[in-house]
C-alpha positions in Angstrom: 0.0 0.0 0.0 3.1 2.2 1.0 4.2 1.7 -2.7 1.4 2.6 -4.3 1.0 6.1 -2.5 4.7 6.4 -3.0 4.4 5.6 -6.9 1.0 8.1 -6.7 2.9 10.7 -5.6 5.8 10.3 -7.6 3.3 10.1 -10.9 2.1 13.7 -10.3 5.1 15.3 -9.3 5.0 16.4 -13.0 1.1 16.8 -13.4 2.0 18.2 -16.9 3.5 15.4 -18.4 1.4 13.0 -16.7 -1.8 14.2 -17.9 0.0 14.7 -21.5 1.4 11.0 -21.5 -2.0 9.8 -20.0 -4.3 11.2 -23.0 -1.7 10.4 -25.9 -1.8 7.0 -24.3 -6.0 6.8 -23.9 -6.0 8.6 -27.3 -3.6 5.9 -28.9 -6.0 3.2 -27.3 -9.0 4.9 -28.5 -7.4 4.6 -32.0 -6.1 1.6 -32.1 -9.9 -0.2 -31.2 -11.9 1.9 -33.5 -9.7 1.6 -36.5 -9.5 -2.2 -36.2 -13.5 -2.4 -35.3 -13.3 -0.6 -38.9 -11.1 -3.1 -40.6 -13.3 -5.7 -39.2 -16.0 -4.3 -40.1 -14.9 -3.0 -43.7 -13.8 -6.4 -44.7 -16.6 -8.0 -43.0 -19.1 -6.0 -45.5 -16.7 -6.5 -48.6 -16.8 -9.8 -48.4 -20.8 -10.3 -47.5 -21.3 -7.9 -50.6 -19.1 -10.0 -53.1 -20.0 -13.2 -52.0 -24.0 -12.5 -51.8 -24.2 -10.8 -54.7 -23.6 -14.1 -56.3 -21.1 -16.6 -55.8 -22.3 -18.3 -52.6 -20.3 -19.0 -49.3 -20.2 -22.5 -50.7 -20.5 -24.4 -54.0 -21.1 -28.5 -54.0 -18.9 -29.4 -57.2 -17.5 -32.4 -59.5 -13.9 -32.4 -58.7 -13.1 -31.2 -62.2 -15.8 -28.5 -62.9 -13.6 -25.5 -60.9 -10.6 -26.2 -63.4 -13.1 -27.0 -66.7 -16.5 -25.7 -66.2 -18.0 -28.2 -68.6 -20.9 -30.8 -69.5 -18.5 -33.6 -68.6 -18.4 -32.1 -65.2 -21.7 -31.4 -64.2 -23.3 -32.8 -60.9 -25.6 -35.8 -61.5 -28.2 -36.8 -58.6 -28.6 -33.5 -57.6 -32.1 -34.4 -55.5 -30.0 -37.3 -53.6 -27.3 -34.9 -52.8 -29.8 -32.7 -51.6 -31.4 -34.9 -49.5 -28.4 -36.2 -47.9 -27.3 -32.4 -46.9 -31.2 -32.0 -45.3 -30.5 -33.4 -42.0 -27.5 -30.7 -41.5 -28.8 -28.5 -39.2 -26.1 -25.6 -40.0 -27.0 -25.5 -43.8 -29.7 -22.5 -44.3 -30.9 -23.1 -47.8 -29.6 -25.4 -50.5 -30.3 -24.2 -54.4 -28.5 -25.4 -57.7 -27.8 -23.7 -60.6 -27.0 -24.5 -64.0 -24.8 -22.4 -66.4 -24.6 -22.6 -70.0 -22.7 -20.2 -72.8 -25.2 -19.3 -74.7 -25.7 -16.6 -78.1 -28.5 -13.6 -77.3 -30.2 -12.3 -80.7 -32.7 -9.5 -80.7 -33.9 -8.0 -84.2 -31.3 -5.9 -84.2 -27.8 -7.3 -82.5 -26.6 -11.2 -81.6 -24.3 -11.1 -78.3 -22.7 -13.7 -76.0 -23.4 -14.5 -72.5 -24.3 -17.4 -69.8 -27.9 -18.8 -69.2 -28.5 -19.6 -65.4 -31.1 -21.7 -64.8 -32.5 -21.1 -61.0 -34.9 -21.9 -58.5 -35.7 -17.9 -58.0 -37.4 -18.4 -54.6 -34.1 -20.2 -53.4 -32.0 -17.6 -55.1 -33.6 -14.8 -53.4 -32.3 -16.5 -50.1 -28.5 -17.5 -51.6 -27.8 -14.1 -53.8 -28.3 -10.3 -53.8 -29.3 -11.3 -57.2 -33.0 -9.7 -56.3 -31.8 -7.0 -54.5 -30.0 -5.4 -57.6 -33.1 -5.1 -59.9 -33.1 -1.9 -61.6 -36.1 -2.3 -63.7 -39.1 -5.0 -64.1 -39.7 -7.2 -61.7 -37.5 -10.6 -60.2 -38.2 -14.1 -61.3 -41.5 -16.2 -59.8 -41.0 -19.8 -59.8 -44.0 -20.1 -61.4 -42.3 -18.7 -64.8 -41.4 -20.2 -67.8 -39.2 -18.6 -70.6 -39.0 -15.3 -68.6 -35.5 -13.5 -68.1 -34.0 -11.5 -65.6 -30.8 -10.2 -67.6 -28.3 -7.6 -66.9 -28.7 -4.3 -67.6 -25.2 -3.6 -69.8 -26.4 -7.0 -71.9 -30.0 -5.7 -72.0 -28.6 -2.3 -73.6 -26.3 -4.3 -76.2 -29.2 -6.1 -77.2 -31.2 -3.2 -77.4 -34.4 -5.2 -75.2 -36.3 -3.4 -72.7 -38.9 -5.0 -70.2 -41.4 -6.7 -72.7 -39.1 -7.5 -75.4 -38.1 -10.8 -76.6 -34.8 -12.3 -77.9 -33.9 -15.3 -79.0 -31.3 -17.7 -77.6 -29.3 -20.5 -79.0 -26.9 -22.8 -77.0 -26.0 -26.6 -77.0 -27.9 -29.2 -74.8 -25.7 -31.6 -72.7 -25.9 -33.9 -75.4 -24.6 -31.5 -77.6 -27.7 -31.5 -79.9 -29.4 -27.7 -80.5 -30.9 -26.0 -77.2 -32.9 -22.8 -78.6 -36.1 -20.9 -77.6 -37.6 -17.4 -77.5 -37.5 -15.4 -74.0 -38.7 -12.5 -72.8 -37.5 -9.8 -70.7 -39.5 -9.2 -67.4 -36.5 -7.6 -65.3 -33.3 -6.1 -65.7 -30.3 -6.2 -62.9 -27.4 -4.2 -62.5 -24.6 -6.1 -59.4 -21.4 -4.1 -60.6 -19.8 -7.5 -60.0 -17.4 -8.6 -62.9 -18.9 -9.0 -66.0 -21.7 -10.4 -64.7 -23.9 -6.8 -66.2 -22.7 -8.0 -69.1 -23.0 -11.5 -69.5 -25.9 -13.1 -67.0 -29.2 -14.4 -68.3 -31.0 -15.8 -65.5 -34.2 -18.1 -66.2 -36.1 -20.6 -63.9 -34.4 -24.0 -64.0 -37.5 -25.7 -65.1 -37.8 -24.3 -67.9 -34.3 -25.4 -68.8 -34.0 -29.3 -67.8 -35.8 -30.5 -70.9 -34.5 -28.0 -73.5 -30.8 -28.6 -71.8 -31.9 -32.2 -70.8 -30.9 -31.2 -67.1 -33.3 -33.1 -65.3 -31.7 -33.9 -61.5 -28.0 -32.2 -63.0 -26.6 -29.1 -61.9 -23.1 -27.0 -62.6 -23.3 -26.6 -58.7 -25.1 -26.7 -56.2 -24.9 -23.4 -53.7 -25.0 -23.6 -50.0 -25.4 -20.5 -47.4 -24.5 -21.4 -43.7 -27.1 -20.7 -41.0 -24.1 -18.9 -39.2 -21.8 -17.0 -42.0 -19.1 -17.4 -39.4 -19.1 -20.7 -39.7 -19.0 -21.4 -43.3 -15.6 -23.3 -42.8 -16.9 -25.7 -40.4 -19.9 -26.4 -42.8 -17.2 -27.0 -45.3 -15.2 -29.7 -43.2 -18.6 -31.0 -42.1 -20.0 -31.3 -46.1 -16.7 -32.5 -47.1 -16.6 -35.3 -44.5 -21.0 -36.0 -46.0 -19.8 -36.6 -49.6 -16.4 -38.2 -49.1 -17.7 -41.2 -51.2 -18.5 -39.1 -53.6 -16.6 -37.5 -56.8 -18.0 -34.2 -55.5 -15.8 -31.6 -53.4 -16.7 -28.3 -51.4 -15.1 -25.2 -52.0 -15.8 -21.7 -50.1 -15.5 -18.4 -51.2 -12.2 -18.4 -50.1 -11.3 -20.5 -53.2 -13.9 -19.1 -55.7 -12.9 -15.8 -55.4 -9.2 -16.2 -55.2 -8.0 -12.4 -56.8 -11.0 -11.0 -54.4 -9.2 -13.1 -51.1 -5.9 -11.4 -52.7 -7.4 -7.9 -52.5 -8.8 -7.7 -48.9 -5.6 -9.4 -48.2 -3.9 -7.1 -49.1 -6.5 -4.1 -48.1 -5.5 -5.3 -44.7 -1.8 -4.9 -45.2 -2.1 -0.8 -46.2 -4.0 -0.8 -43.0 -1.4 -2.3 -41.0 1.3 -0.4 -42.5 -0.5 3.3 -41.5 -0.9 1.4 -37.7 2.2 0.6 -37.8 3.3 4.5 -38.9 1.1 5.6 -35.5 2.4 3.5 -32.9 5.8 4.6 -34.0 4.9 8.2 -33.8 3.2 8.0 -30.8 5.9 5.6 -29.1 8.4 8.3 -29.7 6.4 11.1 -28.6 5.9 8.5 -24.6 9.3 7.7 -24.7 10.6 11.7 -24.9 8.1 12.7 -21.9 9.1 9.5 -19.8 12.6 10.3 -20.7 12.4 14.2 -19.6 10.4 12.4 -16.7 13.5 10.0 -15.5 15.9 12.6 -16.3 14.5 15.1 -13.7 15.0 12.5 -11.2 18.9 11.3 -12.1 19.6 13.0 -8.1 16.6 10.7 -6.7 18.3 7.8 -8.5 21.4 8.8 -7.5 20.4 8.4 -3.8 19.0 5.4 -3.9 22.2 3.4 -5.4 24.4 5.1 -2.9 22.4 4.1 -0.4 22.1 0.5 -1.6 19.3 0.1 -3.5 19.9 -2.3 -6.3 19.0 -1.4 -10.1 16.2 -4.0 -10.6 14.4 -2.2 -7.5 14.8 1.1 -9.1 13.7 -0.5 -12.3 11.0 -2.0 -11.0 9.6 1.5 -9.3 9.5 3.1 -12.4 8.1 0.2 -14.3 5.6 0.1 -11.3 4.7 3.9 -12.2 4.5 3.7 -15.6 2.2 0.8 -14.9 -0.4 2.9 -12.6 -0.2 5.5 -15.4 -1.0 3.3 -18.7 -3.9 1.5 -16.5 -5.4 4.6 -16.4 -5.0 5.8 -19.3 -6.0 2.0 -20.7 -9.5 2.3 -18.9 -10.3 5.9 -20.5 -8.9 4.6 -24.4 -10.5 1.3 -23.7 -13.9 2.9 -22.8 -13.8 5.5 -25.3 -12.6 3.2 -28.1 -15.8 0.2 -27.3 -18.0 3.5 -27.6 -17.0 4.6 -30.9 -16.8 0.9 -32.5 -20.2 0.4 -31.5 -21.4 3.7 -32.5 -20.1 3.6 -35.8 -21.6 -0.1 -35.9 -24.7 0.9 -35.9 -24.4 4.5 -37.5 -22.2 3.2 -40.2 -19.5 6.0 -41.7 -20.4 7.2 -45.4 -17.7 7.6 -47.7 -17.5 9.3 -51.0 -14.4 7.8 -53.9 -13.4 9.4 -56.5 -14.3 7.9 -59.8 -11.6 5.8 -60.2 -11.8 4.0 -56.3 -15.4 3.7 -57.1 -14.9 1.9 -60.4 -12.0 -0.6 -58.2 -14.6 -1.2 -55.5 -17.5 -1.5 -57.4 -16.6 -4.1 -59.5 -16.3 -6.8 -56.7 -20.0 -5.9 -56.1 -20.2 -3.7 -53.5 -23.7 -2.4 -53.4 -23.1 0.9 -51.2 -20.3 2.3 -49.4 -21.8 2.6 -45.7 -18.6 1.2 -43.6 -19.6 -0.2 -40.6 -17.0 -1.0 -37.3 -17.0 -4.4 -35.6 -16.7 -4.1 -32.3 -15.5 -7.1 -31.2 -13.0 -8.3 -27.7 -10.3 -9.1 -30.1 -10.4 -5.2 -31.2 -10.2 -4.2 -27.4 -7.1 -6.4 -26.8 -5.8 -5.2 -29.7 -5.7 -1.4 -29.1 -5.0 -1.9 -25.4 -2.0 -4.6 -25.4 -0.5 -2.1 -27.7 -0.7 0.4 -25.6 0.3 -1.5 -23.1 3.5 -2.7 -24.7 4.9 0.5 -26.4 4.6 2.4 -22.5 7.0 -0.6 -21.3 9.2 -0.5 -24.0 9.5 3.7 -24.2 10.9 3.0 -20.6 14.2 1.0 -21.9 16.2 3.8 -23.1 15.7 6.1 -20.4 15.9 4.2 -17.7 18.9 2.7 -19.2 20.8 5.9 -19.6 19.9 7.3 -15.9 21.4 4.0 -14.6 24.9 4.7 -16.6 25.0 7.5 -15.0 27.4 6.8 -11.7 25.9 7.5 -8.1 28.4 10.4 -7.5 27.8 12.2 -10.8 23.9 11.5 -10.3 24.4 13.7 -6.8 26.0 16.1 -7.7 23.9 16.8 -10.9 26.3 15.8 -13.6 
């Protein structure tokens, strides 16, 4: 108890520079929580954006359609598969698409892109798909040889809602697959080429044109819990090992979008890394000019006997009391602006050329939520905590070269 009123006094002998170190400290913590609540958070939202728009969390695949989409690698059996994934209690809802290159004509232009055939009511679940109509309406699964295309495709064709065009592809038995459709909604994702390239139509319209009864490209799954989409992987993975199906995540489908946020979160690491330099510089000058004033103290104390690992530890024991403090202020302040911003999420505004980077992954607006989270709080406070014991080193270390005499007499 003595200690502690002794290390009390000691830590406001220089009210100043206390109260200077203590709020660069709690501001530092503060920092530190919020801006990687905002990573979290930021990343969090890219990927949900990318892989709802329309990939999936995870795809059900032949082993060889990820390397060579083709016929020869379609899933067969797609309503056992099904049903041997119902009795998973962490799979949300199970849909299968199936993808085919196909040639668009209107009366005036012919133009490539891919048919999807979907269960819409499932897709609305599994996709953003829905969610980035622009015009028309979505697909019922009570339609037949209605589209929901993208909008750049829609505009080469020259179709608006109402319009038909004619497609022409190759069933899996290569023979002629052709039919008239008409456009009853246009989309607009921003992700890829999709805009540019995605027909979608009900599946059942497609199995006996395609002669895709029970077959699939894939077959999409979305976790109940999106934070455990890797477990679900393991645990699907393990289901189907007799099978010549494998899972992949989005991890592995979007490989150059893993790449980006990868290294998104580098940049960001590299400007905390540029702060808690700044900042550990600025702590160790004031506890520097702190230890210096009080070279006579340590002076006394050796000459009188006290060994260097006591003195050490009294100003490590200081320092402690001090960064505590300032710890519970940043620590308390930083939780409050994580989950402020988590629910008021920032707006930020790109310039064209960021907008165009971002907006092609899919990103359907550019409100950036935090996420607070206890691995955030440890984060901003151990580093705190680390850089006001190391900014002690150097100082104390030159006030101990100094020999007892010299320290006495002020030298």
């Amino acid at each position: 108890m003595l200690a502690i009123k002794i290390a009390w006094r000691n830590i406001w002998r220089y009210k100043k520079r206390t109260l200077i170190t203590i709020l660069l400290s709690a501001l530092c913590t503060m920092f530190l929580i919020w801006f990687e609540a905002l990573n979290d958070g930021s990343h969090a939202k890219m990927i949900r954006d990318v892989v709802e728009m329309y990939p999936g969390y995870i795809q059900i695949q032949e082993k060889r359609y990820f390397e060579n989409p083709s016929y020869d690698h379609l899933l067969f059996d797609t309503k056992q598969i099904k049903k041997r994934l119902n009795h998973i209690k962490a799979i949300d809802t199970i849909s299968q698409r199936f993808e085919a290159p196909a040639l668009f004509s209107s009366d005036q232009v012919s133009y490539g892109g891919i048919l999807i055939g979907i269960n819409p009511s499932n897709e609305a679940r599994i996709s953003r798909i829905k969610q980035a109509l622009v015009a028309g309406r979505y697909l019922t699964d009570q339609d037949t040889n209605a589209v929901y295309i993208g909008k750049d495709l829609a505009k080469k064709l020259q179709l608006s809602i109402g319009d038909e065009c004619v497609f022409l592809s190759a069933a899996i038995d290569r023979s002629i697959a052709a039919d008239t459709l008409v456009v009853v909604g246009l989309f607009e994702s921003n992700l890829f080429d999709s805009d540019i390239q995605f027909v979608f139509v009900n599946k059942s319209f497609l199995d006996p044109l395609f002669l895709v009864e029970d077959k699939a490209s894939y077959i999409v799954v979305k976790p109940s819990d999106k934070d455990q989409t890797f477990l679900l992987q393991d645990k699907l993975n393990h289901q189907l090992r007799d099978t010549p199906f494998h899972v992949l995540t989005w991890r592995e489908l979007l490989a150059s979008f893993v790449k980006f946020v990868e290294m998104d979160k580098a940049m960001s690491r590299v400007g905390v890394v540029i702060v808690v330099l700044v900042v550990f510089f600025v702590i160790m000058i004031f506890k520097f000019m702190s230890i210096y004033h009080r070279t006579k103290e340590v002076g006394l104390m050796r000459a009188m006997g006290v060994s260097d690992s006591r003195i050490i530890g009294m100003f490590y024991f200081e320092s402690i009391m001090m960064v505590l403090l300032s710890l519970l202020m940043g620590g308390i302040g930083g939780a409050w602006l994580a989950i402020y911003f988590e629910v008021n999420p920032l707006e930020l505004t790109f310039s064209q050329d960021v907008l165009e980077m971002y907006q092609q992954f899919g990103m359907l607006d550019f409100t950036i939520p935090t996420k607070f989270s206890v691995k955030a709080l440890i984060f901003g406070v151990s580093i705190v905590f680390m850089i006001n014991m190391m900014a002690l080193i150097i100082p104390i270390w030159k006030v101990l070269k100094v020999k007892p005499r010299a320290a006495l007499q002020g030298k």
